[in-house]
Every structure is written in C-alpha cells, then in structure tokens.
C-alpha positions as CSV (number, residue, x, y, z in Angstrom):
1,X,-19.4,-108.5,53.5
2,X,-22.5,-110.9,53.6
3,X,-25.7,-109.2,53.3
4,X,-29.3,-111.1,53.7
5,X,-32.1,-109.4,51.4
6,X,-35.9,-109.8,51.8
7,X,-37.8,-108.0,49.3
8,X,-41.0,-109.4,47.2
9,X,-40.8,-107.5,43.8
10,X,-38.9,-109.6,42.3
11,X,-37.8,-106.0,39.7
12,X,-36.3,-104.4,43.0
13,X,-35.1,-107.5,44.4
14,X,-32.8,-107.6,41.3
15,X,-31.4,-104.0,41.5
16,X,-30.5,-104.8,45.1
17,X,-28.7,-107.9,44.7
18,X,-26.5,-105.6,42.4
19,X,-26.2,-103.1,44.0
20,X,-24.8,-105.4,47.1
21,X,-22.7,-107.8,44.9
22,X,-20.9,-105.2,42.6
23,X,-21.0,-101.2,44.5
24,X,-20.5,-102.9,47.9
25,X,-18.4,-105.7,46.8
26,X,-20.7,-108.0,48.8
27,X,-22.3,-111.1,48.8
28,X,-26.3,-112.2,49.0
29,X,-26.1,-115.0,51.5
30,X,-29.8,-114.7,52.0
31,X,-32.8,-113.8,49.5
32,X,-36.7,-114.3,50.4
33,X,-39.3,-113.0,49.2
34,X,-41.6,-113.3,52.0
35,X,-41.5,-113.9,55.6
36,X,-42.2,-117.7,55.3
37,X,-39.0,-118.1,52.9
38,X,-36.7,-115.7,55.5
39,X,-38.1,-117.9,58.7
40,X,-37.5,-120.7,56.6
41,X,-33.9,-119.8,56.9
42,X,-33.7,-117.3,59.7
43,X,-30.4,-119.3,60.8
44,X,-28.3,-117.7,58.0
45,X,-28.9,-114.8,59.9
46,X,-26.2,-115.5,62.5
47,X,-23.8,-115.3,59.2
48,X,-24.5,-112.2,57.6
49,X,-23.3,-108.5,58.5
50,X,-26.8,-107.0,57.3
51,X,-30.1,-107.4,57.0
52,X,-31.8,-105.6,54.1
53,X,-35.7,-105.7,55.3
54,X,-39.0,-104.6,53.6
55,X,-41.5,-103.5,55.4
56,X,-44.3,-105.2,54.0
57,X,-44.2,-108.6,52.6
58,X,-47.0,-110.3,50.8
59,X,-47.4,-112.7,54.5
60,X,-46.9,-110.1,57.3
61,X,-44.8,-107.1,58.1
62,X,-41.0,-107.1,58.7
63,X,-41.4,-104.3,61.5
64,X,-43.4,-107.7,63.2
65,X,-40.5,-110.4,62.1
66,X,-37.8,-108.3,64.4
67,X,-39.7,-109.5,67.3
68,X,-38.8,-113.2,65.9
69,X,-35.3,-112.1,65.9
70,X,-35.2,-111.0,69.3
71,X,-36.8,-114.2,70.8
72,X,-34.5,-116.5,69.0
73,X,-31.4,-114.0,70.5
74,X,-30.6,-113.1,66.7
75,X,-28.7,-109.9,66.8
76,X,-27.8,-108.5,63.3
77,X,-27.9,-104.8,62.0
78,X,-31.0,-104.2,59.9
79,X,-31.6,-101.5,57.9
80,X,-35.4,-101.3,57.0
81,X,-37.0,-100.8,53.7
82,X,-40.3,-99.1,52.9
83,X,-41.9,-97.2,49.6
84,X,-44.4,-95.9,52.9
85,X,-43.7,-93.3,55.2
86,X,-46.7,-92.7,56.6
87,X,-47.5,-91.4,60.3
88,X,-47.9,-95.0,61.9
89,X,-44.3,-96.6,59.7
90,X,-42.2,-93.6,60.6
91,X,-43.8,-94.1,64.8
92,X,-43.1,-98.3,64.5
93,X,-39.6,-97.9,63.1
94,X,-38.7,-95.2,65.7
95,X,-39.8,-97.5,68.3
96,X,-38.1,-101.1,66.7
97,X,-34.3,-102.2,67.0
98,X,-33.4,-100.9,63.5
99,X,-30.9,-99.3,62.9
100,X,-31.7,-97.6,59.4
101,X,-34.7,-96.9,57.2
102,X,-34.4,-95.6,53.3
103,X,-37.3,-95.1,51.6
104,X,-37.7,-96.7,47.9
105,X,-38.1,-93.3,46.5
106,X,-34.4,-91.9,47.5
107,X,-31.3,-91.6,45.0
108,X,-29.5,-94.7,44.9
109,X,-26.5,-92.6,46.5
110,X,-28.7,-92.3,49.2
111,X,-29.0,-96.3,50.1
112,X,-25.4,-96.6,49.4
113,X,-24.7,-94.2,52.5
114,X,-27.5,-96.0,54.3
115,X,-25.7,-99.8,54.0
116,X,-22.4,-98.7,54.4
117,X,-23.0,-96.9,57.4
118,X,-25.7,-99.5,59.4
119,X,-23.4,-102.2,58.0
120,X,-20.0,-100.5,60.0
121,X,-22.4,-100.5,63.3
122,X,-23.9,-97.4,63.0
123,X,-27.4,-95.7,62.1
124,X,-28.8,-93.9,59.2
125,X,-32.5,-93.2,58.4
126,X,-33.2,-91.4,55.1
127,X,-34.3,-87.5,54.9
128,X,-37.9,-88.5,53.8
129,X,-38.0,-90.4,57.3
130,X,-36.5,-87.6,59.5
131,X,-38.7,-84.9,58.1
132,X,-42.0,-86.8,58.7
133,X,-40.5,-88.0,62.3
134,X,-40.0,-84.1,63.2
135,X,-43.8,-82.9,61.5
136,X,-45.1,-86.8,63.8
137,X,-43.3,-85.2,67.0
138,X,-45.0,-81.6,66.4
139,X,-48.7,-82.9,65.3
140,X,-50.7,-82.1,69.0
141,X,-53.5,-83.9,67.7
142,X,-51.3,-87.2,66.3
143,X,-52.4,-90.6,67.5
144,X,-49.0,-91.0,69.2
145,X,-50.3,-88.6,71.7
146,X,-53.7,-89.9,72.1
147,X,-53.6,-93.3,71.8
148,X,-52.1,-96.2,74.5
149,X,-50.0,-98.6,72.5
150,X,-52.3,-101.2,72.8
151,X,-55.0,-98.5,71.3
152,X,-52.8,-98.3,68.1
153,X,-52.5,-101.8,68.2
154,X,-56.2,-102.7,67.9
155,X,-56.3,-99.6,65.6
156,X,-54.0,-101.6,63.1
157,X,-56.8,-104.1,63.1
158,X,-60.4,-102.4,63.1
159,X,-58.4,-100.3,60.3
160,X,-58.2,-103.4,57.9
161,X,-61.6,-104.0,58.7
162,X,-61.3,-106.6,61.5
163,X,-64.7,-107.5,63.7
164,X,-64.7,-107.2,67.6
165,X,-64.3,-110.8,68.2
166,X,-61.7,-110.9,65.3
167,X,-60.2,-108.9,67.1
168,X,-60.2,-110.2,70.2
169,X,-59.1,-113.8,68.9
170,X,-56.2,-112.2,67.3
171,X,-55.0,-110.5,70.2
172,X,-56.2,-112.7,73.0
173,X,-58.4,-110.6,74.8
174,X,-61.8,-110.6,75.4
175,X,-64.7,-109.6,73.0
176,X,-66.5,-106.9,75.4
177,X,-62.5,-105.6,76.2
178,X,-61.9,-105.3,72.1
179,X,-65.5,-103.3,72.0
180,X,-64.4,-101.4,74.8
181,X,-60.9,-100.3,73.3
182,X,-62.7,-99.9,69.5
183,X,-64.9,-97.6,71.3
184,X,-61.7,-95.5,72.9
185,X,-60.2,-95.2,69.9
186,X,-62.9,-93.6,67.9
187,X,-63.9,-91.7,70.7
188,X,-60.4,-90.6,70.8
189,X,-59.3,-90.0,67.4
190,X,-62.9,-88.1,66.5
191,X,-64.1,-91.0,64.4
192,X,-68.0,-91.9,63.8
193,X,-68.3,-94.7,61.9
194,X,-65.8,-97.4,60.3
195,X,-65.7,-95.9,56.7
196,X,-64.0,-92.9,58.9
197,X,-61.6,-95.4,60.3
198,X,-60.2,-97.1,57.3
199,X,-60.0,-93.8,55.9
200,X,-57.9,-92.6,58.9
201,X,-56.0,-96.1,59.0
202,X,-55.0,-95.8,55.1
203,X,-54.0,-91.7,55.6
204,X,-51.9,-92.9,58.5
205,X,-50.4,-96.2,57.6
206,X,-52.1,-98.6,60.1
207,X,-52.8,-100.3,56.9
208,X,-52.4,-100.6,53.2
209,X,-55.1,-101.0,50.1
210,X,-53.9,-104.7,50.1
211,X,-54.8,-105.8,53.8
212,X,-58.8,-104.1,53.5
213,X,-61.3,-106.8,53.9
C-alpha cells in the first residue's frame, strides 16, 4: 500500500511515517510539509492508495487543497488530520470529499482503524468529530443555521482581521458588497465590534492564533 503524507511538525511527521511503513506494512511515496512541497508533486497522487492530510499547513489549509484535487480530476481517498475540532473544522469537513477525519488527540488504535478502513474505500471519522458534529447539528443559534455560505466565507476573513477591501480583493467582489456582507454577519451572529469577532472566529475555528493580523 502507498500512502502520501502531508504534515508540518516535522515530530508527528515522523511517528506517521512509522506508523505507515511498519503497523500498515506501507510505503511513504509522498511527504510535504506544506502545501507548496504537496503541489510541487501533486502528480504522485495518481500513485498512492491514501492521502494522509493536515488540516492546516504553515501556507494554507488542506480542507482548501481538495478543491485543487478536484480541478485536476485527482481522485484519491483522503483521510483528514486536525489537532482542531472546533464548530467551523467539524462544518468544512462534513461538507468536503473526505472520507475520514482523526483528531491528533485519539489513541493510536484509533488512526490505525481510521487508515485501514478509508484506505479499503470506506469512511471513518473519529469519536471526538461525531460528538461535536451531533452538539453542531443541535446548536439553534450555530452559524450553520444563520449564516449563507458565502457569509461564513467572508467570516473566515474579517475573523483573521482582514479589511473590507482586503476582503473584497481576495474574494473578487466588490468593496461596498464585502461591507455589506461584514455588516450581515455581525448583525447576524450578535457581534458589535471586531474584538467580538476574532473572539467568535478563534471559539469557532474560522481561524487560528497563527493567521490574526
């Protein structure tokens, strides 16, 4: 079995490879550890029976890079991995192609099952995942229910700190459109001022400590 592995610390990088060369009796025919390294050499994916993918890499976010795969018509199992499992991860990877999610946190028994299983064709998604996917589904007030995708998507970005027209460049819409949507969201969510909304982003996972400007 050939396995591709994208993880930057370089500590649990090393455990994986391991874990895939001697319990699973596989081999690493891939290993970045960012996103420019893996699209560096996205055609090894075509080769391998599994892609092991963290969720967020020093350049980007993986959940981002399976859009990559689909446009180049790249269809390999991928089983994600996250030490998050926040409201906003656990809504993006129930909505992306995956087919498994393990959290850094579980037993190694745990991602065992998890490669095995996503590996053979089928799914797995660890019990730290399902339990905040059930308590997501049964929140009235989460921002699934309120927000339009495109309102979490500019959320991800005011979140980090982004300006209007930042925002606007990024997405390619207009200025007035992005204040308009800013607006909707913190009228929505009950937010009054953008302390309050890097707060929320960081509770919910629209962004990390690292990505704040």
């Amino acid at each position: 079995m050939k396995f591709a592995l994208v993880e930057d610390q370089v500590m649990f990088r090393s455990m994986l490879r391991r874990l895939l060369v001697g319990e699973c009796k596989g081999k690493v025919a891939l290993e970045a550890g960012s996103l420019e390294e893996l699209r560096a050499n996205i055609a090894v994916l075509s080769t391998v029976d599994l892609l092991l993918l963290d969720i967020r890499l020093p350049d980007g976010d993986g959940l981002d890079f399976l859009d990559d795969l689909t446009s180049r018509h790249l269809s390999v199992p991928v089983l994600l991995l996250s030490s998050s499992c926040e409201d906003y991860v656990v809504h993006r990877v129930n909505r992306s192609f995956a087919q498994g999610f393990v959290h850094k946190d579980e037993e190694t028994k745990v991602l065992l099952t998890a490669i095995q299983m996503v590996a053979a064709g089928g799914s797995f998604f660890s019990p730290r995942f399902t339990e905040r996917k059930r308590a997501l589904f049964h929140q009235p007030e989460s921002f699934e229910k309120k927000l339009s995708p495109r309102e979490q998507e500019v959320m991800r970005y005011i979140g980090t700190g982004f300006t209007d027209a930042e925002v606007a460049a990024t997405l390619g819409i207009s200025v007035s459109t992005a204040i308009t949507h800013r607006r909707n969201v913190m009228e929505k969510l009950d937010l009054h001022s953008a302390r309050e909304v890097q707060t929320y982003a960081l509770k919910t996972g629209f962004t990390t400590p690292a990505r704040l400007q």
